[in-house]
C-alpha positions as a printed NumPy array, in Angstrom:
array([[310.272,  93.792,  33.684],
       [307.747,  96.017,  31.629],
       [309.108,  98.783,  29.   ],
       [306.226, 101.618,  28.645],
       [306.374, 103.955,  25.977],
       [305.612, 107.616,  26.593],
       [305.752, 108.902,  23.418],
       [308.206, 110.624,  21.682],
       [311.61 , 108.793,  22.803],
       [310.7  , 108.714,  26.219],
       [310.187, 105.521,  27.924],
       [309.826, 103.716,  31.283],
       [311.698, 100.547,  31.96 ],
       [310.276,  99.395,  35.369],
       [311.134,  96.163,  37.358],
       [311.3  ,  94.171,  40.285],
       [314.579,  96.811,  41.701],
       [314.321, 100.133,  39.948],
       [311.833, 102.265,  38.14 ],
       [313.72 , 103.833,  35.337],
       [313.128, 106.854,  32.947],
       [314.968, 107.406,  29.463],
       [314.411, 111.255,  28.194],
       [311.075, 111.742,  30.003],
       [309.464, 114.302,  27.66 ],
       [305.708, 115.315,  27.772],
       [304.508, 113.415,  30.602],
       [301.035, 112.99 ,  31.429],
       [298.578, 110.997,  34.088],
       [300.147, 109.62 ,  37.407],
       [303.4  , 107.859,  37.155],
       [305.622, 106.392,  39.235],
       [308.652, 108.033,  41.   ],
       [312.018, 107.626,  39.339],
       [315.075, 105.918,  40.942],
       [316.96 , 106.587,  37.882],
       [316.696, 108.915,  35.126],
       [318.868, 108.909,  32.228],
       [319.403, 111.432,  29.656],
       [320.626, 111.4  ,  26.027],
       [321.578, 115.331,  25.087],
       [320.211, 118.599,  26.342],
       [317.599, 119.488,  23.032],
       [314.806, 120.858,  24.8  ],
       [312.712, 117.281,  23.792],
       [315.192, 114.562,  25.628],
       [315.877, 117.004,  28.727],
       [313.028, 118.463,  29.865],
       [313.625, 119.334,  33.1  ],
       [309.804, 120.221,  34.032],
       [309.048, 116.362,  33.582],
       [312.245, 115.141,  35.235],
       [310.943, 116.834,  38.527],
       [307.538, 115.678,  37.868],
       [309.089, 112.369,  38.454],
       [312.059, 112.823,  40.312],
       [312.082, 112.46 ,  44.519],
       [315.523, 113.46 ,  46.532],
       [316.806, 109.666,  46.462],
       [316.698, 109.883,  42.079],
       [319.603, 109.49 ,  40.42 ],
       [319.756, 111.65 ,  36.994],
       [322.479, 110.835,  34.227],
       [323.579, 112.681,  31.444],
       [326.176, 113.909,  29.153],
       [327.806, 117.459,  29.177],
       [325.079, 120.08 ,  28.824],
       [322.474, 118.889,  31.093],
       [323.458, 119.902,  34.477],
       [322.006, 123.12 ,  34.284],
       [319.162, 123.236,  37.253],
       [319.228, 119.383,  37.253],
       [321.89 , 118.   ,  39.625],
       [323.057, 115.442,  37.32 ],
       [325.724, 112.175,  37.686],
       [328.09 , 112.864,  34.379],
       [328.335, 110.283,  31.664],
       [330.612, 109.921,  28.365],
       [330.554, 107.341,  25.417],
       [331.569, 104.254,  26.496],
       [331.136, 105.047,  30.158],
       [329.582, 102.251,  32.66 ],
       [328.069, 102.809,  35.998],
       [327.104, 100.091,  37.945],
       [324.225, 101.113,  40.608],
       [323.016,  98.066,  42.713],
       [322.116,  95.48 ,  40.713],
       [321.643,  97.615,  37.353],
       [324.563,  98.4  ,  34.98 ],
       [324.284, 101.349,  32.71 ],
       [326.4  , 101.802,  30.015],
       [326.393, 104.753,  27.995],
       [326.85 , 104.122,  23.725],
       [328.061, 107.327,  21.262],
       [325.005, 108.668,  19.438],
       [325.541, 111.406,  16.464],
       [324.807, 112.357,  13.056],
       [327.37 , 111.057,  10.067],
       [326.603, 113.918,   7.983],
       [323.826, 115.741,   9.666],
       [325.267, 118.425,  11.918],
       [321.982, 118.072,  14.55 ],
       [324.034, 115.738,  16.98 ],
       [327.651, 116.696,  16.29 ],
       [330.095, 113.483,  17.216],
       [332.443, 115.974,  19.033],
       [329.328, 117.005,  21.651],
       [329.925, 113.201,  23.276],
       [326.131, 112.612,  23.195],
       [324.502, 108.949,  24.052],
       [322.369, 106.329,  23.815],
       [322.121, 103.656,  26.749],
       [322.37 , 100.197,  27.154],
       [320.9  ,  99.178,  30.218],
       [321.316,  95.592,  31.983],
       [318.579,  94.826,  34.694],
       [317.318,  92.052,  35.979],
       [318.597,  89.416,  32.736],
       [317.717,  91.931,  30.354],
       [319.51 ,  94.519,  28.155],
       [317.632,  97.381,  26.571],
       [319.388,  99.691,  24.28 ],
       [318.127, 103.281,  23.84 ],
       [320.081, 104.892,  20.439],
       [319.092, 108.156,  21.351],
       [319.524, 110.747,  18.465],
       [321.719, 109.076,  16.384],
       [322.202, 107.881,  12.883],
       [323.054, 104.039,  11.72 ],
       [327.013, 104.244,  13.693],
       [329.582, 101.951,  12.949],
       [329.672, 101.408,  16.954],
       [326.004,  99.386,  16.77 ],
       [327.646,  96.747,  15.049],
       [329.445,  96.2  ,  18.611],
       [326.089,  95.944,  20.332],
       [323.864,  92.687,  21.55 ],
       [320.855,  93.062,  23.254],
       [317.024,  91.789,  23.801],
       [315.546,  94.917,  23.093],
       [316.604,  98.209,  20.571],
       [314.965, 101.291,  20.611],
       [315.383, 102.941,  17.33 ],
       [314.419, 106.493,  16.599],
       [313.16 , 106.238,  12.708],
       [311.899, 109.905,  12.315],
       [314.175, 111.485,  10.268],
       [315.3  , 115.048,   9.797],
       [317.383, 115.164,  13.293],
       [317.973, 111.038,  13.442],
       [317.691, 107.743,  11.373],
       [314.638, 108.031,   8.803],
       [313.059, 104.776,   8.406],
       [316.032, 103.493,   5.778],
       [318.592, 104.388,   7.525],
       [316.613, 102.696,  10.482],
       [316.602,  99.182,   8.613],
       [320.356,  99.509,   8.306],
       [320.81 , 100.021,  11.903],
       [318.979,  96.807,  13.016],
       [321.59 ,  94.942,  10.544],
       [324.203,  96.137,  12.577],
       [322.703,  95.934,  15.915],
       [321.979,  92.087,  17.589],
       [318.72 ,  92.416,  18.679],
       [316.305,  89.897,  19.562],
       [313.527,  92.642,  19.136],
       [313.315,  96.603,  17.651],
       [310.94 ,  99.282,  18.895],
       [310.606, 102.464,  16.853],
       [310.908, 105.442,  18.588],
       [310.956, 109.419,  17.832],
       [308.232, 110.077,  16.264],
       [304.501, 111.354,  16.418],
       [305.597, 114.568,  18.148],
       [308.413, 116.536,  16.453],
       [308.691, 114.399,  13.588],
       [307.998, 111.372,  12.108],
       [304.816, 109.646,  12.003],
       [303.12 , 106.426,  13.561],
       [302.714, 105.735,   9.387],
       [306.341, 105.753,   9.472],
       [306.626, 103.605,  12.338],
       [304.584, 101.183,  10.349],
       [306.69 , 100.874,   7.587],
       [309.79 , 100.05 ,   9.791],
       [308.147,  97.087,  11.293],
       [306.863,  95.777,   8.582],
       [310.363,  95.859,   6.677],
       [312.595,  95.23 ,  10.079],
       [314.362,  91.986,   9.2  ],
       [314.071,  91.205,  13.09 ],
       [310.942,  90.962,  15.138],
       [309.563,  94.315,  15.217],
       [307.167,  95.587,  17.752],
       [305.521,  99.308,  17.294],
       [304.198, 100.797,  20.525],
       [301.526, 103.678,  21.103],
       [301.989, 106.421,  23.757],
       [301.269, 104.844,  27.007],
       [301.624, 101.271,  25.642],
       [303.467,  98.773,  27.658],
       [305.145,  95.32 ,  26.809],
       [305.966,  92.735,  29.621],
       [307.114,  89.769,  27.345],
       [310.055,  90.201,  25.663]])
């Protein structure tokens, strides 16, 4: 199983079974067709829905919360929701601002953890450090540490001493906000394993 990151939050998670897409956002070069996409929320940089058809063939299955149907002919999803599609489980994990009012609790937006092929990869998606992390164990967290809209690099570091994870990977930034200098500083404070990725970057052992 290889996780590529596309920049932004967007990322590929492709294995053996499935090639799958988390909030495909400014994609570029050739890429491989989607079996499943899954969405977080519908802000204009997690559901683009010019790069979901860029990837998506009739047999792709898109997921999402409430508000990003529109042209997209999605599969609905709600905290705590679990789908099981062949051999891959997707569960779907609340994501929202505490005091923020960006990603409003009440909207029922998500993160994903997804379970494929002895592996569980947990996408926060916009969210800040939730009391519902501390319920979470995985091999691999992807953290958005960019601040404004989600986590800032602080609040970031709290949320990996909630989370079990065996390794983090920093996410939302270098695009709307945040910086790869920001990114830096996470890893080198994470008190787990930290691994910072650069747009089109790929890790295989994990």
């Amino acid at each position: 199983m290889k996780i590529t990151y596309l920049g932004h939050a967007s990322f590929l998670l492709l294995g053996e079974k499935a090639t799958i897409y988390i909030d495909p956002y400014h994609l570029v070069g050739s890429l491989p067709a989607a079996d499943i996409v899954l969405i977080t929320h519908p802000h204009f940089d997690h559901c683009s829905v010019e790069d979901i058809k860029k990837i998506s063939s009739e047999k792709t299955i898109i997921i999402s919360p409430a508000g990003c149907d529109g042209e997209l002919h999605t599969r609905p999803i709600a905290p705590d929701d679990k789908m099981e599609l062949d051999d891959i489980t997707v569960r779907a994990i609340p994501a929202y601002n505490i005091v923020k009012n960006f990603h409003p609790q009440a909207k029922k937006w998500v993160g994903y953890i997804v379970e494929m092929e002895n592996r569980r990869i947990y996408h926060a998606g916009d969210t800040d450090a939730i009391p519902e992390m501390e319920n979470i164990s995985v091999d691999v967290a992807l953290l958005p540490i960019g601040g404004t809209y989600t986590m800032d690099v602080n609040e970031a570091l709290d949320a990996v001493k909630k989370i079990k994870s065996r390794l983090v990977i920093p996410m939302h930034f270098g695009e709307v906000v945040g910086s790869l200098q920001d990114a830096i500083n996470f890893s080198t404070k994470s008190s787990v394993p930290c691994k910072v990725l650069t747009k089109g970057e790929s890790l295989e052992k994990f």
